[in-house]
ROKELO-487108 format. One record per residue (C-alpha): residue in one letter; chain; z, y, x. Coordinates in nm, 2 decimals. Last residue first. Layout:
% residues N
A, A, Z, Y, X
...
***
This chain:
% residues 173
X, A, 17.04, -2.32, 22.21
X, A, 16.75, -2.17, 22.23
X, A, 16.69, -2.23, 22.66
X, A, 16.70, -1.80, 22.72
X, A, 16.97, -1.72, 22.42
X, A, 17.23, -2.02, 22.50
X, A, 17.17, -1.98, 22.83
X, A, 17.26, -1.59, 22.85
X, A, 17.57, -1.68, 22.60
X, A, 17.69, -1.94, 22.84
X, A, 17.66, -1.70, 23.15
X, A, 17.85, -1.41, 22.94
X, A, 18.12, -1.62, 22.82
X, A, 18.17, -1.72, 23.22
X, A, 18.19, -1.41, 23.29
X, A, 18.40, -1.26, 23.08
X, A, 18.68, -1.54, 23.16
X, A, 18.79, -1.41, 23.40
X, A, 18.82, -1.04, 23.28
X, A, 18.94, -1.18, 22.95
X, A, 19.27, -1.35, 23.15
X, A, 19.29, -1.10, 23.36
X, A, 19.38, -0.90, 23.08
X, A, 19.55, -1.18, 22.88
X, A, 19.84, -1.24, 23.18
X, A, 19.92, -0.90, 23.15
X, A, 20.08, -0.82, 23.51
X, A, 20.38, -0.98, 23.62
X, A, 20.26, -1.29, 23.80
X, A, 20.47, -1.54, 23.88
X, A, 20.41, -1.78, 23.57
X, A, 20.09, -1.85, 23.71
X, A, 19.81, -1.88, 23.43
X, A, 19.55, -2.13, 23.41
X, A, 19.31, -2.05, 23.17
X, A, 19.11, -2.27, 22.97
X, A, 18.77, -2.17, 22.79
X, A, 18.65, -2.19, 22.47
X, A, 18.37, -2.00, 22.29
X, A, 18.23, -2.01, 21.98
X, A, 17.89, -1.81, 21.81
X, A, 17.93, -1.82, 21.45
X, A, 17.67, -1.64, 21.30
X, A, 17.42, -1.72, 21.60
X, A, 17.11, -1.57, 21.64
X, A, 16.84, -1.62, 21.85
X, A, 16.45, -1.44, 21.87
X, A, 16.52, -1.29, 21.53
X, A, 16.18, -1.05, 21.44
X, A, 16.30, -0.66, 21.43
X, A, 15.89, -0.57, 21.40
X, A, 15.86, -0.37, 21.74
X, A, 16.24, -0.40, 21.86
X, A, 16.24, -0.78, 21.87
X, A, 16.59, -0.92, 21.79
X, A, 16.85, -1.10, 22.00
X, A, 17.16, -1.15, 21.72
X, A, 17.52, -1.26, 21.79
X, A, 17.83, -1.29, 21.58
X, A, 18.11, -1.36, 21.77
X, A, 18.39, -1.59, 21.82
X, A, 18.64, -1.61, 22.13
X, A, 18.90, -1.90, 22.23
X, A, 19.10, -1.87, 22.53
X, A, 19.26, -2.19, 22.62
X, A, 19.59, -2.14, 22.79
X, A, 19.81, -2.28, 23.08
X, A, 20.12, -2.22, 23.28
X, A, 20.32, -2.22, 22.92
X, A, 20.66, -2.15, 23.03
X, A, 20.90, -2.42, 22.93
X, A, 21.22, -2.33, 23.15
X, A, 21.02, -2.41, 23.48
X, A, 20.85, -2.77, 23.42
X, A, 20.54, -2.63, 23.30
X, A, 20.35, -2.61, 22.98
X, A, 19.99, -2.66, 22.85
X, A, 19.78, -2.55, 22.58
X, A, 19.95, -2.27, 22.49
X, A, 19.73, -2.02, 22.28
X, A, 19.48, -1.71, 22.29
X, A, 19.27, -1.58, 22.01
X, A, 19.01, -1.32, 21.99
X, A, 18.80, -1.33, 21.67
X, A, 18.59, -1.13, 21.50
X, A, 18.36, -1.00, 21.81
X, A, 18.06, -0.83, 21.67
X, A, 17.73, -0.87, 21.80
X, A, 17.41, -0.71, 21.96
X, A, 17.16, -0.81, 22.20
X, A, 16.81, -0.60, 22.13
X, A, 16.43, -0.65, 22.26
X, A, 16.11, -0.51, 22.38
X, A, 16.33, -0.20, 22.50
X, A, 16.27, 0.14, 22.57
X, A, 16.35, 0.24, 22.16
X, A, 16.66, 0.04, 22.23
X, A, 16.78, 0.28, 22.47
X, A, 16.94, 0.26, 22.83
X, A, 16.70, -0.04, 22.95
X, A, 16.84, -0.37, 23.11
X, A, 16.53, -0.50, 23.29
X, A, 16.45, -0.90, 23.29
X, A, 16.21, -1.13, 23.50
X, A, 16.46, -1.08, 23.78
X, A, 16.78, -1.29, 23.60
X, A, 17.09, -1.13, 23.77
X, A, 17.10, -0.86, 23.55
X, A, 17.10, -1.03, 23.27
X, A, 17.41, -1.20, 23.39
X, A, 17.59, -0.83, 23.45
X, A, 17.47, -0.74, 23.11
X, A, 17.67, -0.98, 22.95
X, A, 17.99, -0.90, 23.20
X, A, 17.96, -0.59, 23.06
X, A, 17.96, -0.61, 22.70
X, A, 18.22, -0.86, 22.77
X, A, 18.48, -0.60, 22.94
X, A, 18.40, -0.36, 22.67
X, A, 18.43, -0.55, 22.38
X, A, 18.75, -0.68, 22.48
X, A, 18.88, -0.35, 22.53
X, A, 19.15, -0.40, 22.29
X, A, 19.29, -0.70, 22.11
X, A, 19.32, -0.70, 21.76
X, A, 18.94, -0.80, 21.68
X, A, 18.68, -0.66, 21.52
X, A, 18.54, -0.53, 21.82
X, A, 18.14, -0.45, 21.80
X, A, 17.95, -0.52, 22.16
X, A, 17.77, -0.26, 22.31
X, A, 17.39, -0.30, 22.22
X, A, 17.22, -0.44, 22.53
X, A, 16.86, -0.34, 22.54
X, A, 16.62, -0.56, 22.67
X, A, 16.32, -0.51, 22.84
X, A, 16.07, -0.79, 22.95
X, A, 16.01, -0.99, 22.65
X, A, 15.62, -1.06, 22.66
X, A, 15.65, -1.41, 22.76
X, A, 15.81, -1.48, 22.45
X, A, 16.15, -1.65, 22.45
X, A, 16.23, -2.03, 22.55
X, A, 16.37, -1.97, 22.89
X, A, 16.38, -2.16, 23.19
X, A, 16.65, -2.16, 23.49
X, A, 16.99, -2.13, 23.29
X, A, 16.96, -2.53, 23.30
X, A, 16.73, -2.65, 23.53
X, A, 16.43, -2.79, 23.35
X, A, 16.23, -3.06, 23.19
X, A, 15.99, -2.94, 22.94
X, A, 15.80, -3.26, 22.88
X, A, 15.50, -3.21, 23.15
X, A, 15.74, -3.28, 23.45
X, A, 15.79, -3.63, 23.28
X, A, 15.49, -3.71, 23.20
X, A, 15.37, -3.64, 23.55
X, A, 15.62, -3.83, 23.74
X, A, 15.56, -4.13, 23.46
X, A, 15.17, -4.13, 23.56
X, A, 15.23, -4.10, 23.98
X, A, 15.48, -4.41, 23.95
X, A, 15.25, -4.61, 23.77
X, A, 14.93, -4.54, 23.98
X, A, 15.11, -4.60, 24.27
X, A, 15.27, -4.95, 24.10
X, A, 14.91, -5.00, 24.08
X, A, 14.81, -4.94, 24.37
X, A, 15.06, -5.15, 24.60
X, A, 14.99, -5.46, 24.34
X, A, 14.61, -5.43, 24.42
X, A, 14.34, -5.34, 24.21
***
């Protein structure tokens, strides 16, 4: 066999075992059964002191399921093969960084916890759960704005506690 062949042949076997060992884009595979097709979002329990948090999350969560075609967000869990629920109990925002104009802060990191399950509705089997789910994100905030900082704040960073929360659940993590 020829040097040009076998470094072929080489090439051709690693290509193969490695698109046999699960390799993926992240957000792109999923881990759950085949046969999860419906899901029912339960609205999010707030245990926290800030309002409407559960709200705006609730909906940014189904907004990222809803962006994945192999799903469909049902109105009931007795439609659905599966259930998202969770309680927020935690809601914190803090100073991370501050600016030169009379010691503002100009930026925070937003921290959220939850308690997350994704159950089967048939038989109530735990697909992914996390008891302490954590989330941390920084916020950049500009010091001339006059509206509530936090509300824009959570509606920023809704989405991108949704999208982590969808790849967590989907990959296993």
């Amino acid at each position: 066999m020829s040097q040009r062949i076998r470094s072929s042949v080489v090439i051709l076997s690693l290509a193969i075992s490695l698109a046999g060992c699960g390799y993926g884009l992240v957000g792109r595979t999923s881990s759950l059964p085949e046969d999860i097709e419906s899901i029912f979002i339960s609205p999010l329990i707030n245990r926290t002191l800030r309002q409407q948090v559960d709200q705006t999350l609730t909906q940014a969560i189904s907004d990222e399921f809803l962006r994945r075609p192999k799903f469909e967000l049902v109105n009931s869990p007795f439609e659905a093969d599966a259930v998202l629920s969770g309680s927020l109990t935690a809601f914190r925002v803090k100073p991370v960084l501050f600016g030169a104009n009379e010691g503002r802060a100009s930026e925070y990191e937003i921290e959220i916890v939850a308690t997350m399950d994704f159950k089967r509705t048939d038989n109530q089997e735990v697909l992914w759960e996390q008891p302490y789910y954590l989330f941390r994100e920084q916020y950049e905030f500009d010091e001339a704005e006059l509206i509530d900082f936090e509300e824009t704040a959570i509606i920023d960073v809704a989405e991108d506690f949704a999208q982590t929360l969808v790849i967590d659940i989907l990959e296993g993590f």
